[in-house]
N, C-alpha and C positions, 0 to 999 in steps of 0.2 A: 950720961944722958939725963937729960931733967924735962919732965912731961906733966903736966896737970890737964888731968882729961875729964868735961861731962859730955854726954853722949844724949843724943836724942833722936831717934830710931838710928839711921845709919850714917847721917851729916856728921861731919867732923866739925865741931864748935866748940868754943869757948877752951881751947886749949892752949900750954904754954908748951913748944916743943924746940928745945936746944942742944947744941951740943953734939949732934947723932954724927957719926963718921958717914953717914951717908944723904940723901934729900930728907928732908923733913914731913912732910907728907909725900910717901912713894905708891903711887894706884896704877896697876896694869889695868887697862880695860874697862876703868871708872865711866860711866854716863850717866848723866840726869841727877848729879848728886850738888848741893850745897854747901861749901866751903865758907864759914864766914865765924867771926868776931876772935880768929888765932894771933896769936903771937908766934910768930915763926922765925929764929935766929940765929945766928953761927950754927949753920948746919953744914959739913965740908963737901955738901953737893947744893942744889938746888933747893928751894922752902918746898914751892910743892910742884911735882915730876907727875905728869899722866903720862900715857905712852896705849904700845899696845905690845906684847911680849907673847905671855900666855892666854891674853883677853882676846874675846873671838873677834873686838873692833878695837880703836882706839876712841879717846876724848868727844864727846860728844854733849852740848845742853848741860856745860856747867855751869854752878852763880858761884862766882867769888865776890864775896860784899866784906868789907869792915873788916878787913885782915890788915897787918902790918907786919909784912915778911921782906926784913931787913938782913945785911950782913951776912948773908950766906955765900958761898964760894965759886955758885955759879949762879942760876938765873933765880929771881924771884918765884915768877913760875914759867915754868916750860911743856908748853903741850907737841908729843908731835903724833906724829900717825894720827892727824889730826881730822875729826869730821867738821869742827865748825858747828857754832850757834849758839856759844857762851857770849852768858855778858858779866862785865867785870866792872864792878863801880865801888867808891866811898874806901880802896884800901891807899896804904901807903907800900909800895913796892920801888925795893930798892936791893939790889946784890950786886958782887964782883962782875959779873958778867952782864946784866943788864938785868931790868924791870918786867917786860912783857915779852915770852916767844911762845907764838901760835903758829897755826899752819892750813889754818883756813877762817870762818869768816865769824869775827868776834863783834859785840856791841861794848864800849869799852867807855867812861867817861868819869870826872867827879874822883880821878886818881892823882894820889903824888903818883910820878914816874919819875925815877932816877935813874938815867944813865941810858944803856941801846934799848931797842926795843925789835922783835924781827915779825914779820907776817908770814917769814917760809921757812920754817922748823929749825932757824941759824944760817940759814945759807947766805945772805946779808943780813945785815941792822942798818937802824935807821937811828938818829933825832929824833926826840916829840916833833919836832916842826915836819919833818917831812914821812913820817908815821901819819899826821894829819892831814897830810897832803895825799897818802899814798892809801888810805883806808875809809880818811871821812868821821875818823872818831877820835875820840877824847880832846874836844875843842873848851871842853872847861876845865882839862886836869893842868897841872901843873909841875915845875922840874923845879924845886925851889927847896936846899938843901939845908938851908941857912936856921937853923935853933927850932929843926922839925919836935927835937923830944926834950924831957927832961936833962938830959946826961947822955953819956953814950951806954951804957947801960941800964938806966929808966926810961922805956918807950913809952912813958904818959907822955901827953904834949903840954910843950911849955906855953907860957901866956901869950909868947909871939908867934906861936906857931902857923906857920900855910896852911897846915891840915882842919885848922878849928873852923869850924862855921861854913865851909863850904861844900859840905858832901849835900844828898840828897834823900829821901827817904822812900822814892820809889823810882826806875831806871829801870825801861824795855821790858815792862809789866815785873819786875820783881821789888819787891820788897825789903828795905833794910832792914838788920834786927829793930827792936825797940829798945834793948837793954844794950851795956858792953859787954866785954870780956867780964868783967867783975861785980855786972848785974846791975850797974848806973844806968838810970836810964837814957835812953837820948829821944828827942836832944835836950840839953841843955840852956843851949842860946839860942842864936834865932837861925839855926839848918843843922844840921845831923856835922857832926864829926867826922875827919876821916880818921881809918884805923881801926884798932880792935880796942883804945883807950876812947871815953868821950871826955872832954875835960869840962874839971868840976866849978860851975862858973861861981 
């Protein structure tokens, strides 16, 4: 496992988490917490997994902002025992199993999405196309896979990238960071980045 972690009261940010035989960020019971500027990757379950097991609820008023949680073996993130009224903007999500599973009512937009996506905790997936049809959100992200990053193993973005210049810097009253993962500021050019890299223009 390879992990680089700053901590700012109890948000999980600005971390590198790879490699773990299990989800990469795993929260029983998480609400009301802020998820933003991770790199999340080959993890042999999901990037980040809420649920509710030992927690007295489940998932409830998360912000996932300016993550890019790729490559991992099942879902980018997976909420179930889900309460609904996360909103999810500016990351790039992409895994074996699909991009986005919620299980009640998210504000979601200004994302790469790659691959299924579900609104009822797995029990079908959808398309972006009819994810948008079926929810009403993320009419600005995009499924566009094509020289997202540097390499397949460097997630900065390359010069051609989808992700550059079209995120947002504030989404369903939340706020994107101002810095990246590595303290660059954003943005850069002329709109926020998506992901946890801003590229260096």
């Amino acid at each position: 496992m390879r992990r680089r972690a700053r901590r700012d009261c109890d948000q999980p940010h600005g971390n590198v988490i790879a490699g773990n035989n299990h989800n990469g960020i795993n929260a029983d019971g998480v609400q009301r917490s802020v998820i933003r500027n991770n790199l999340i990757t080959n993890n042999a379950r999901s990037g980040v997994r809420v649920y509710a097991i030992d927690g007295a609820a489940g998932p409830s008023a998360l912000r996932l902002v300016s993550n890019t949680i790729v490559g991992n073996a099942n879902w980018a993130i997976k909420l179930t025992e889900d309460l609904g009224g996360h909103v999810v903007f500016d990351n790039i999500l992409s895994s074996t199993t699909g991009s986005l599973c919620v299980g009640a009512t998210v504000a979601s937009d200004h994302n790469v999405l790659l691959g299924a996506l579900s609104r009822d905790e797995e029990a079908s997936t959808l398309n972006l196309a009819a994810w948008r049809t079926a929810t009403g959100q993320d009419a600005a992200s995009v499924s566009t896979a094509t020289s997202l990053f540097v390499s397949g193993t460097d997630f900065h973005l390359s010069a051609s990238s989808a992700a550059r210049n079209t995120g947002v810097a504030t989404f369903s009253q939340v706020s994107a960071p101002t810095v990246d993962l590595e303290g660059a500021s954003r943005p850069k050019g002329t709109a926020f980045d998506l992901g946890a890299y801003e590229y260096a223009e």
